[in-house]
Every structure is written in structure tokens, then in C-alpha cells.
N, C-alpha and C positions, 0 to 999 in steps of 0.2 A: 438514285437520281431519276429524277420527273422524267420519262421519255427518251431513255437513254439509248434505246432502238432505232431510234430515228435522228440519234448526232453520231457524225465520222467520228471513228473510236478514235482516232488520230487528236482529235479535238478534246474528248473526253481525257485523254493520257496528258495533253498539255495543261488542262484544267485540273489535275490529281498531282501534276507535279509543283504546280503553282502552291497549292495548297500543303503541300507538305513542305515544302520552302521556309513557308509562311508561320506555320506552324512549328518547325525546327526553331526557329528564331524566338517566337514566341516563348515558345518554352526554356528556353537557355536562361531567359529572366527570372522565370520564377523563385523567389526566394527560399519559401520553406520548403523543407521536401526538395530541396536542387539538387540534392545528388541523382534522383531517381529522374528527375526532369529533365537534368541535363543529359542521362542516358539514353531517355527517349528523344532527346533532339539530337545526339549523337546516330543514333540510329536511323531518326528520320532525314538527315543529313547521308548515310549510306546509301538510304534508299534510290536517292536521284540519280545517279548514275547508273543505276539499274534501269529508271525509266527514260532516259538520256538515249542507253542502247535501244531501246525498245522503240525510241522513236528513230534513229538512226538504222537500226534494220527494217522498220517496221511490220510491229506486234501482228500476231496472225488476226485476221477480224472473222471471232468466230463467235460462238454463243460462251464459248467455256470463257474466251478468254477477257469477253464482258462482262461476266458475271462476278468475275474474280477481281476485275478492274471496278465493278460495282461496290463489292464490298472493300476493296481498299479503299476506295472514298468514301464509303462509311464509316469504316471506321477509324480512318483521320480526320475524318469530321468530330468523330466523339473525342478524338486526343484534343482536338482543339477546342470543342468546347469544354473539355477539364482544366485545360490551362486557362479559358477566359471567366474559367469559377474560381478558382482560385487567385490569379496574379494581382489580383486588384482587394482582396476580402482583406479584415486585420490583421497583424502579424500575432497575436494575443490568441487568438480564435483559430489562426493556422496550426499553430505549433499544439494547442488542442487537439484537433485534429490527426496531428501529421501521423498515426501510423491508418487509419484509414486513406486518407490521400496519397499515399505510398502503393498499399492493393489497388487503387484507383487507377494509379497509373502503371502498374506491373500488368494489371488485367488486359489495357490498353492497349500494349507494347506488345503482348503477348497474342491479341487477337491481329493487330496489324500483320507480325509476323508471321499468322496464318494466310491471312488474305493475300499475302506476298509469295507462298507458299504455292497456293492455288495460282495465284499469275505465273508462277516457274513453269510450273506440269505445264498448263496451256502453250507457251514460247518457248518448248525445249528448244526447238532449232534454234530459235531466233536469239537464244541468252548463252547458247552454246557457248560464247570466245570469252563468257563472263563465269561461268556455270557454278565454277569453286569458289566462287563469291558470292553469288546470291545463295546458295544454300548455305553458306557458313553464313550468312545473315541470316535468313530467314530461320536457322535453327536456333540461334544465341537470341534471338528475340522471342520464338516460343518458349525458351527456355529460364527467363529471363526469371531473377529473385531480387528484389529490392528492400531494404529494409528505414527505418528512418534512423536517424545519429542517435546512437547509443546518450548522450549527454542530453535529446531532448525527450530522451523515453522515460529517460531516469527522473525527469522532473513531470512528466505526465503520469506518471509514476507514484507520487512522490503526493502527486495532486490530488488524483485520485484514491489514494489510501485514506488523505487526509479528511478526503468527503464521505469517505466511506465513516470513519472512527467519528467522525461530527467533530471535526479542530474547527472551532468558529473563531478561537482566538487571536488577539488583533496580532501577535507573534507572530502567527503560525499563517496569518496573511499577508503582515509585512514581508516577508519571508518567501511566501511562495513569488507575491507581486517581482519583489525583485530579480526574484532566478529567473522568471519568464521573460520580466524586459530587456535582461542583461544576454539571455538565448537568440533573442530576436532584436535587437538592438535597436531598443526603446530606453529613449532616457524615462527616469523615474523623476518626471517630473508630473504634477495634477492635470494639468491641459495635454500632455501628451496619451496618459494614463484614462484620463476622461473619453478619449477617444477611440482611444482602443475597447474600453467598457461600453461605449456606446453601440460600436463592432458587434460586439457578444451580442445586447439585447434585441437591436435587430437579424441575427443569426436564430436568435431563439423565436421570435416572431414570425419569420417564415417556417421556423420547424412547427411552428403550432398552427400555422395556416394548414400544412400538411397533413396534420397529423400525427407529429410522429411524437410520440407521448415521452419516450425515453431520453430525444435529443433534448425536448424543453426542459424536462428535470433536471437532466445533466449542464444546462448551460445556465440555468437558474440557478442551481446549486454554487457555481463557479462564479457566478455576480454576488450573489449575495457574499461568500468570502472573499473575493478581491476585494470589495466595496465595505469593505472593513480596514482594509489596510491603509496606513496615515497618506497615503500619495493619492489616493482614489477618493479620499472624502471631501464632504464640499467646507468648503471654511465656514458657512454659515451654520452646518451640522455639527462642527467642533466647536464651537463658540456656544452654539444654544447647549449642546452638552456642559461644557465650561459652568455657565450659569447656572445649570439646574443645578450641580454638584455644590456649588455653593450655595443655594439656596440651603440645601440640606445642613451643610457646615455654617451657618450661620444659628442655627436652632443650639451650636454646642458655645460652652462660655468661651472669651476669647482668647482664654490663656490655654485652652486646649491645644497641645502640638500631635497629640498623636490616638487615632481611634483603634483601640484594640481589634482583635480578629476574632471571628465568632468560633468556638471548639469543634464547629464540622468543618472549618477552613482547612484543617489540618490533619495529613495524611497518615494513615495508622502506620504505616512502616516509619519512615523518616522522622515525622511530628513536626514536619516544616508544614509553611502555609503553602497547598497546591497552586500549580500553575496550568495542570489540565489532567483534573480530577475523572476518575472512572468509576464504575461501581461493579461489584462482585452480586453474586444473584443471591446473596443473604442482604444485601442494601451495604455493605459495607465500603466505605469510598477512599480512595484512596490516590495518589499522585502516580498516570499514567506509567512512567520509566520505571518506576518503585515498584510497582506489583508485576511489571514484565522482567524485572532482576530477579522476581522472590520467586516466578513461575521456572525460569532458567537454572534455580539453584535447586530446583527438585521438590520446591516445595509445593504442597496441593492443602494446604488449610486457609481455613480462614484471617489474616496477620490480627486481626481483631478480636474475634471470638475460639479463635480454635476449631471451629468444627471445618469438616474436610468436606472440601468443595466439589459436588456430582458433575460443577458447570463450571469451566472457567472462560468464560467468554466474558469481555469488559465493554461495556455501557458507557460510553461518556455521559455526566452529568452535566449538561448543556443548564440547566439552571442555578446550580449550586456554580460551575463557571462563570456564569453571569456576576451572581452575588459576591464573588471574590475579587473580579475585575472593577464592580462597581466601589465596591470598599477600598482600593487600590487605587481607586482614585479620589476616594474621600480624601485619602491621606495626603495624597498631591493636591489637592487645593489648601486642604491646613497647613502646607509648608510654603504654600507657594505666598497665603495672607502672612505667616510668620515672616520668613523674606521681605516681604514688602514692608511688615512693620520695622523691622532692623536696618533696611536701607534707606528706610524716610527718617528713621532717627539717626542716621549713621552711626549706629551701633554692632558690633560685630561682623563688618564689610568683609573677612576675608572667610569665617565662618559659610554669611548669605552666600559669599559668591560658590563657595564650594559645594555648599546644598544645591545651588541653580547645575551645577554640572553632574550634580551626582541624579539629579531631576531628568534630564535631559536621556541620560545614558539608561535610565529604567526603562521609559518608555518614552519613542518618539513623539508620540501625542503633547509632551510637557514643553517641545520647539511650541508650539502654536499656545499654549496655555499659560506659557508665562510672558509670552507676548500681550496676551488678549489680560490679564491680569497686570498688565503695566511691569513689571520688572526690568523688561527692554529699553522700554523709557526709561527708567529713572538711574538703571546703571552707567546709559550713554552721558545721563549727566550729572553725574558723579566723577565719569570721566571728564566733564570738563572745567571740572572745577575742585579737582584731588590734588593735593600736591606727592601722594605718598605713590612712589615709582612700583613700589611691588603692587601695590592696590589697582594703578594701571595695568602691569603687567596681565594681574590675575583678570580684570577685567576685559581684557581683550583676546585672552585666551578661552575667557567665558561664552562672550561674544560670537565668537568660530567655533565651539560647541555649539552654540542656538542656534545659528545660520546652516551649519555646514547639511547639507543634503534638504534642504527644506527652504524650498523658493520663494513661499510667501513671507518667510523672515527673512532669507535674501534680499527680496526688493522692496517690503517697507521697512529696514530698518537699518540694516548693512548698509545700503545706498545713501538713506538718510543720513547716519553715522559719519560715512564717506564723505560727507556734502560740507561738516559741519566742524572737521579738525581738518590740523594743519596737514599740510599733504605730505610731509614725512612720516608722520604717523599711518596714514591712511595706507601709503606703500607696506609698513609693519605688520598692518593688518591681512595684506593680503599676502604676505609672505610667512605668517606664522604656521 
């Protein structure tokens, strides 16, 4: 404090108690990391009545017992600017964070409880008729261990393995997306999700102003996977996606339903088509969970070639992923053109409808793709002009498949929908 020699410490004590008031309050808000905050505003709530006495007998005015009052306003000045870094930043980007911001504020707690320490010695007289209190304070505050909730560790956890092993896959983002927002309670919807990612890049923009090399990697890395996942992408990026994919399937003849899988799609153990293929240091590749069973079973060869592996460390193949995913979704466009031909001829309607749900459960991507490919449209009206009660049925069960978790079929279509049958039916639909 600027000139603190030259203000009546009487003055200085009301100004330390103000602030740590202030600060207690402050910090009770804070969302993530609240258990650690709320201890430190528990604490800083104890404190007051120790500076309460101190005005009421009044504090010796000595050099020690300034100095000590000096550094208590120090260092609630740093608790309070920790709590005004954090209470306002994104909830996505917190819980990132949260076992650093936990040290943050244990460090905090625990320096206060020094500087509170040193004001004791200085006012033994004076804290006498409190004495067994402010040191049982002052001790449980230096002493102080915080840790962050076991359930948000396990998903930063969870996170960071996945960046470690290169999971770029849109699973394995829809996936994390969700446990985050469901930790920090964010709905998964695109506009909410949007904002929270926008959170991250400017997180990462000041860590690069700084300098700090490892924070931008690490916040980079964590955009780029969320912003894979179907709640984070922009509709206009799924739609031009949508398009190129058929351009592609457009070059096969039209009675094409199905493109086969190329023989590196398929995992030497299982000989299913991978879902997040790795490679062994002979190049042999195989489906992640597969070769971590074969490694657990004792075995150290090659499942391919036989020979016995010096190295078992596994490589995600981030390209040959690419190539699988991409084909995986050839297939979803040729089913989604087949569909549409059998619903425009009304041909096989309970068939299409069950392909559209068996579409939808593969990958959420196929909500917005069989929107953008018309099948949304022409099944609504089918319904309104079907006389066959199962074919409704099926179709309105469909319906809440497409929609259900995915807002922008929610509000151009469902609503639509909604706008456009009789209102008994409409009730059915949101009851199913």
C-alpha cells in the first residue's frame, strides 16, 4: 500500500476489513472450483472478527504490526484478483483448467493465513481474549489442501489422454463435448456451445500474447476437437460437407446402394472396419481396444506378421482415420439418395423409414443430412397425406429420432411440422 506510513493504521484495518468482506462474497459465487472458493470465502469470513477485535482494542501501531497489516492487504488483494480472473471467464475453459485454479487458490489461502499469522505475534495483547481462535485460523489456513471434484478430473482426464493418443474422431468429440457441458451445465445446444468455443480462442490469444507456448498448444488442440463435435459445427460446414460427399457419389451408377471398404479399413485382430485405428512400429494397423486386449493377454507379437515386437507403443493413424470416416460417409449419402428415391415413389416406406433411423443412430451428423437432402420434407408429407396408421406411426417416431437433441431440426422442421397437422396429433408428437 502507496504510503502506508503516513495513514492512521486505524484507517488502514478498516480499509483490509472492507476488502476482505468484499472479497469473501465474491468468492462464494464462483462456479468452478467452488468448493476450494467457497473455503477461501469461509475463511475470509473468519477473518473479520479477528480484525473487528483489533479495532475494538485497538491494534498496537507499531512497524511489525504494519507491515503484517501490509501484507494482509496484499495478499487479499491477489485472492481477489483470482476470483475476478476467473468468475466471469467460460465455464468450458474453467473446468479445463480447474486443477490449476484449485493450487491457485490453496496458495492463496495459505499465504493469507501467513500474513494473519504475523499480525497475531504483533497484537498478542491485544487478540489475547480471542487467541484460540485466531491461531486455530491462522493454522488451518496455512495448512490448507484443496483438491478439484474427482468427476471433473476424471473428464480432464479423459480429455487430455484423448489429445495425447490424437482421437480426432467426431465420437470421441461428440462425447467429450457432452461430459463437459453436462459438468458445467451448458446445454448442448450450437449457440450455446459457440460461445463457450469462442471462450477457449480468446483464452488461447492472450496465452499467445504472453508467450506461453504450451498453454496455446494445449487450448488449440482442445478447439480443434471440440469443433468437430456435431453441436460445435457451423450448419453451413455441414451442408458444404453434405455436398462434396455427393458430388463424389454421384460419379457411381445410381443403383449403387452400397461402397465397399478398402482391406487396410480392417483391423488385423477383429477384421472389422476400424473405428480408431493405431499402428504398431512394423506399420501394422489395427483397431485401438483390439490390440490393447491382445497386449493385456500377454501377447507381444505382431497379430499380423508374427514377428515380436521390441516397441509396443501405438501411433494413431490420423490419416487412414480420415479415409474411413470419409467413406462412412459415402455410404450415408448413397442411402440417404436410395431413401429419397423409395419415398418419392412411395415405395418401401416402412423399409426408408427404418434406414432414416438406423442413419440417425450411427452418426449424429445424419440429423442435419437428411434434413439438408430433403427426406424431412417429403416424410412430413407423406404424413399428410398417408392413410396407413402404422406408416404414421412409424413416421412420427422417425420424426423424434431426427429432431430429438439437434436444434436446428428442432426449429426448422418439428415446428414446421407442428404448424401444419391437426393439434391432436401435434400433442402425440410431443408425447412420444
Amino acid at each position: 500500500m502507496v504510503g502506508l506510513e503516513l495513514v492512521p493504521i486505524g484507517t488502514i484495518l478498516t480499509l483490509v476489513t472492507s476488502q476482505i468482506l468484499k472479497t469473501a462474497q465474491a468468492a462464494s459465487d464462483v462456479l468452478i472450483g467452488k468448493e476450494s472458493f467457497k473455503a477461501l470465502s469461509k475463511h475470509l469470513f473468519d477473518i473479520e472478527p479477528v480484525l473487528k477485535e483489533l479495532q475494538l482494542q485497538e491494534l498496537n501501531d507499531s512497524q511489525a504490526a504494519r507491515v503484517a497489516l501490509e501484507s494482509l492487504e496484499a495478499d487479499v488483494k491477489k485472492a481477489n484478483n483470482l476470483v475476478e480472473k476467473y468468475k466471469n471467464r467460460g465455464r468450458f475453459y474453467l473446468l479445463i483448467k480447474c486443477r490449476s485454479i484449485v493450487e491457485e487458490v490453496e496458495q492463496v489461502t495459505r499465504d493469507i493465513g501467513k500474513s494473519l499469522a504475523a499480525l497475531s505475534i504483533a497484537n498478542t495483547e491485544v487478540l489475547s481474549r480471542i487467541s484460540d481462535q485466531v491461531n486455530r485460523l491462522q493454522d488451518e489456513m496455512q495448512r490448507v489442501e484443496f483438491e478439484a471434484s474427482q468427476s471433473q478430473i476424471q473428464i480432464v482426464d479423459k480429455l487430455n489422454q484423448g489429445l495425447r493418443e490424437q482421437k480426432l474422431d467426431q465420437a470421441f468429440a461428440n462425447d467429450m463435448l457432452e461430459e463437459i457441458a453436462r459438468a458445467v451445465g451448458v446445454p448442448v445446444e450450437p449457440s450455446e456451445i459457440s460461445k463457450e468455443l469462442a471462450s477457449i480462442r480468446k483464452e488461447k490469444e492472450e496465452a499467445s500474447e504472453k508467450k506461453e507456448r504450451a498453454e496455446c498448444v494445449l487450448l488449440d488442440q482442445i478447439i480443434q476437437l471440440l469443433s468437430r463435435a456435431d453441436a460445435a459445427r457451423d450448419y453451413e460446414e455441414v451442408e458444404r460437407q453434405y455436398f462434396e460427399r455427393v458430388k463424389v457419389i454421384e460419379k457411381y451408377d445410381s443403383r449403387e446402394k452400397y461402397i465397399p471398404p478398402l482391406n487396410s479399413f480392417h483391423c488385423s485382430i477383429t477384421g472389422a472396419v476400424m473405428e480408431d485405428p493405431v499402428s504398431l512400429c512394423t506399420g501394422t494397423t489395427c483397431e485401438r481396444h483390439a490390440i490393447e486386449a491382445w497386449f493385456y493377454d500377454g501377447n507381444r507379437k505382431d497379430p499380423e506378421t508374427n514377428d515380436v515386437l521390441e516397441d509396443t507403443t501405438l501411433r494413431s493413424n490420423i490419416p487412414l482415420r480420415q479415409s474411413i470416416e470419409e467413406w462412412r460417409e459415402l455410404n450415408y449419402c448413397l442411402i440417404i439418395r436410395s431413401i429419397r428415391e423409395n419415398l418419392l415413389s412411395y415405395s418401401d416406406l416402412q423399409e426408408s423409414l427404418t434406414q432414416m433411423q438406423a442413419l440417425v443412430r450411427k452418426n449424429s451428423i445424419n440429423k442435419d443430412w437428411i434434413s439438408i437432402g430433403e427426406l424431412t420434407d417429403i416424410v412430413i408429407s407423406i404424413l399428410g397425406s398417408s392413410d396407413d396408421k402404422e406408416v404414421k406411426r412409424k413416421i412420427l417416431i422417425t420424426l423424434k429420432d431426427a429432431v430429438e437433441g439437434n436444434t436446428r431440426n428442432k426449429v426448422s422442421k418439428l415446428f414446421l411440422f407442428l404448424a401444419s397437422v391437426k393439434p391432436h396429433t401435434s400433442l402425440r408428437i410431443c408425447n412420444l
